[in-house]
N, C-alpha and C positions, 0 to 999 in steps of 0.2 A: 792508661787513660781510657776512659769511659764512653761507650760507641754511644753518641748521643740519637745514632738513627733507630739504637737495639731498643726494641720493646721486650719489657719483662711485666710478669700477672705480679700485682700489686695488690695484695687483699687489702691493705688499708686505705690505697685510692679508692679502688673499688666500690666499699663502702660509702668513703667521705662523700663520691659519686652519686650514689643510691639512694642515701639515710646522710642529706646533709645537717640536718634536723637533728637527728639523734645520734648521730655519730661517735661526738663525745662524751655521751653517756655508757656507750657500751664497754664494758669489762676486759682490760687486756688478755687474760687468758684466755676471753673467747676469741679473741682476734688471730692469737695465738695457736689456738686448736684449730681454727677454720684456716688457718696456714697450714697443719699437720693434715688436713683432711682433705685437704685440694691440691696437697701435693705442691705449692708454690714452690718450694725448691727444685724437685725434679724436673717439673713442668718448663723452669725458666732454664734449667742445662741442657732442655731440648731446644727451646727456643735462642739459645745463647749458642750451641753447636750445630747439631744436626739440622735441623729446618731455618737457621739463621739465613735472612735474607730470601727465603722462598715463601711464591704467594699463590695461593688455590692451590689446584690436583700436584703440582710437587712440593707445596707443604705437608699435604698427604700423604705422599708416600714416603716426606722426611718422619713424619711423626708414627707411621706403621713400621718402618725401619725402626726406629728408637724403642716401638714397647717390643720388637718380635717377634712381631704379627703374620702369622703365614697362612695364607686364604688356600681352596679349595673352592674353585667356582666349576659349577655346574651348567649345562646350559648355555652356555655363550652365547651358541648358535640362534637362541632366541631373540639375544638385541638386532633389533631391528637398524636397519644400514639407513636408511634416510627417515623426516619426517620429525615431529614434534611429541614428546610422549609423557605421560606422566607415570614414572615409577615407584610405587607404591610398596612397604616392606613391612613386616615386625619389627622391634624395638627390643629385642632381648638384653642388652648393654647399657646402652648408652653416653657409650665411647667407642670402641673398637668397630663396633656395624657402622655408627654412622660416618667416621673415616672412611672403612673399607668401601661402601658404595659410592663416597664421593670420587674413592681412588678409581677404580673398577668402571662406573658409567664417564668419570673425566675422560681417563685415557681412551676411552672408547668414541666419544664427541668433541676430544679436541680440545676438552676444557669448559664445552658450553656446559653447562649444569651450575641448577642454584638449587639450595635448600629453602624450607623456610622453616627459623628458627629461635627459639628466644633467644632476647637481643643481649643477656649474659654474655654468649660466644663471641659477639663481637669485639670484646674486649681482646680479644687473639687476632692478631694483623694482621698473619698468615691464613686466615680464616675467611676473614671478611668479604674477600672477592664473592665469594660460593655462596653469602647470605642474603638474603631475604628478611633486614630482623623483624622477628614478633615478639612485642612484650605484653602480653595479655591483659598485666597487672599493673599497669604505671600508662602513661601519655599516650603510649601508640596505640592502647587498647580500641580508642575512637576511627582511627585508622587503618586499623586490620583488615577489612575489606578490602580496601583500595591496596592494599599491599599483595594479598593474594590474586587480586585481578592483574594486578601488576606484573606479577609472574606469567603467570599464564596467559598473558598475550605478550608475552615476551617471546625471542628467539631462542630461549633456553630450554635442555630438559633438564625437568622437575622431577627433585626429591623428597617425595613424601613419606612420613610416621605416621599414618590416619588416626593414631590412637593418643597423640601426643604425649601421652606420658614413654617411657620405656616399665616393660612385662612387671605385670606381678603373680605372685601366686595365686593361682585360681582353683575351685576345687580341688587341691594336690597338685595341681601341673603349672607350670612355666608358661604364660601366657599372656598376650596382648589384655588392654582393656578394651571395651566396646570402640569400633572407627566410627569413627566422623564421617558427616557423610561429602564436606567439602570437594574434595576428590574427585568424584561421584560426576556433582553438580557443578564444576567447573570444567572439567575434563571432556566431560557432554556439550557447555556453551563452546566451546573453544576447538571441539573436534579433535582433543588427543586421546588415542588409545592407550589404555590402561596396559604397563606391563609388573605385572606380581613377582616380588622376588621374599625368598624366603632367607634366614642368615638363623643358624644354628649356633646357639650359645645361653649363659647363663650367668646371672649375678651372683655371689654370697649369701648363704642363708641369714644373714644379718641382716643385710639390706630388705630384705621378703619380709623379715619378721618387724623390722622396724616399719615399713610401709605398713604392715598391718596390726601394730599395734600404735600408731599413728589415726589409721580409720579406723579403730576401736574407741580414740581416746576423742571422735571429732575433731581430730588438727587440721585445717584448710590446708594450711602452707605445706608446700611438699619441701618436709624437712631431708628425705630421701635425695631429694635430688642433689644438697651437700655432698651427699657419698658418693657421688657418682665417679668425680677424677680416682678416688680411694678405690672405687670396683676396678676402675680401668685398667690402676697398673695390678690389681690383683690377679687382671687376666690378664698380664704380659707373663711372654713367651709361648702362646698357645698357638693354636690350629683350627679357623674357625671356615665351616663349609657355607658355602655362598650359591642357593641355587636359586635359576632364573626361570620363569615359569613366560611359557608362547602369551605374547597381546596381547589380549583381550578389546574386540573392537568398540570405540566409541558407544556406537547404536545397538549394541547388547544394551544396553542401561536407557529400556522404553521405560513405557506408564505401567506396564504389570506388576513391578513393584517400585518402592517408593527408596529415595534415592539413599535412607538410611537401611532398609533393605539390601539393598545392591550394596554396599558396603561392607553389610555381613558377609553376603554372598563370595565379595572378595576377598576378605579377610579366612572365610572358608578355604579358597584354591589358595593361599600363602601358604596356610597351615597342612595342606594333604602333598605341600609340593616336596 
C-alpha cells in the first residue's frame, strides 16, 4: 500500500507544473532522458529510504549519508558562537557543497539556517524548511527583493553562492563566476559579518565543456544545470575538504570601494583560503 504522505521527484508533474502550456507537446523521450539525467530513480530510493520522513539539517545529513559523502572541515574554530552572519562560499558542485554546508552550519546553529535558492528545489520536502525560494525566471522574479530582505532580517544564518551559478572553467582553472554584490549590501544594511568559507571540488569535464559550448552557441537557458543531480552522484563516494575562513567584519565593506568591489575582494580570500 502506498505511503500517501511519501513525496517522490515527479519529472512529468514537474513539468505539467512549469510548462502547463506546452506540456503536451513535449516528446517522450525527452521526458524520458530528463528522468535518466536527474536521476528520478535514485533520487526517489533516497527519499523513499534513507531521508524518508526527515526535514532540514537531518534531511541533510540523510542525503550526504546516501551519496558517501565524507567532509574534511577546516577551521571550525572560526564559526562564530553567537550573533547573526551571513556565510558566503564557492559553488564548485552544485550538489554535494551545498548539502554539506547546510549540514555543517545546521548542526552548528541548531538548525537556524536558510538558503536562498531557485525555487526548482523546492519541489524536495525535505528541503524546503532551509529555503528561501528564488525563481528569477517565472512570478517571483518581481519579488526577489522582498525575499532577500526577507531573509536577512530574519533570525537565521544565511547561505549564500554570490555567484549564483555553480564554477565553470575559467582561463584553465576551476572557478566561480563574477559575485554578486547583494551579499555585500545587505550584510552592511543588516549588520552581519561576513564569514568566507571555501569547499574544494570539482565537476566532469562534460559538464565544463557543455557550459562552454552552450556560451559559445548564445544559449541563455542554463541547459548545464539539468546535469547537475548527474554530476552529483558522479561524485559520490568522495572526500571533499571544507575550510572556513575568520569573519570578516561588517564595517570592512566602507565607501573605498564599491560594493561590487568588495565582492571581489571576497571572493578573493574564498579562493587563497
Amino acid at each position: 500500500m502506498a505511503d500517501k504522505d511519501l513525496f517522490l521527484l515527479d519529472i512529468d508533474q514537474i513539468l505539467k507544473d512549469k510548462m502547463p502550456k506546452y506540456y503536451r507537446f513535449i516528446p517522450k523521450f525527452i521526458i524520458q532522458y530528463l528522468k535518466k539525467i536527474t536521476h528520478q530513480d535514485d533520487l526517489n530510493v533516497l527519499l523513499s529510504t534513507t531521508a524518508k520522513g526527515k526535514y532540514g539539517v537531518p534531511f541533510l545529513e540523510a542525503s550526504l549519508e546516501f551519496l558517501d559523502t565524507h567532509l574534511v572541515i577546516k577551521g571550525e574554530d572560526n564559526l562564530p558562537k553567537d550573533g547573526l552572519y551571513t556565510f558566503v562560499s564557492n559553488h564548485p558542485l552544485g550538489g554535494q557543497d551545498g548539502l554539506a554546508l547546510g549540514y555543517i552550519l545546521g548542526k552548528q546553529y541548531d538548525g537556524k539556517v536558510k538558503y536562498l535558492v531557485n525555487d526548482l528545489l523546492m519541489n524536495v520536502q525535505g528541503l524546503a524548511p532551509l529555503f528561501i525560494p528564488i525563481n528569477k525566471t517565472g512570478n517571483q522574479a518581481r519579488s526577489f527583493p522582498q525575499m532577500v530582505d526577507a531573509g536577512f532580517k530574519s533570525d537565521n544564518q544565511l547561505i549564500m553562492f554570490p555567484a549564483g551559478l555553480c564554477s565553470r572553467r575559467i582561463d584553465g582553472k576551476i572557478q566561480d563566476l563574477e559575485w554578486k554584490k547583494t551579499f555585500i549590501v545587505k550584510s552592511v544594511q543588516t549588520k552581519r559579518d561576513v564569514v568566507p568559507i571555501h569547499f574544494e571540488g570539482r565537476n566532469s569535464d562534460f559538464f565544463y565543456n557543455l557550459s562552454k559550448v552552450c556560451k559559445w552557441l548564445g544559449i541563455k537557458f542554463n541547459i548545464a544545470m539539468l546535469y547537475l543531480a548527474d554530476e552529483m552522484f558522479k561524485n559520490r563516494h568522495k572526500t571533499f575538504t571544507v575550510t572556513i575562513g575568520k569573519p570578516i567584519p561588517w564595517e570592512t565593506f566602507d565607501k573605498s570601494k564599491s560594493p561590487k568591489e568588495w565582492a571581489a575582494y571576497v571572493r578573493d580570500i574564498v579562493y587563497k583560503l
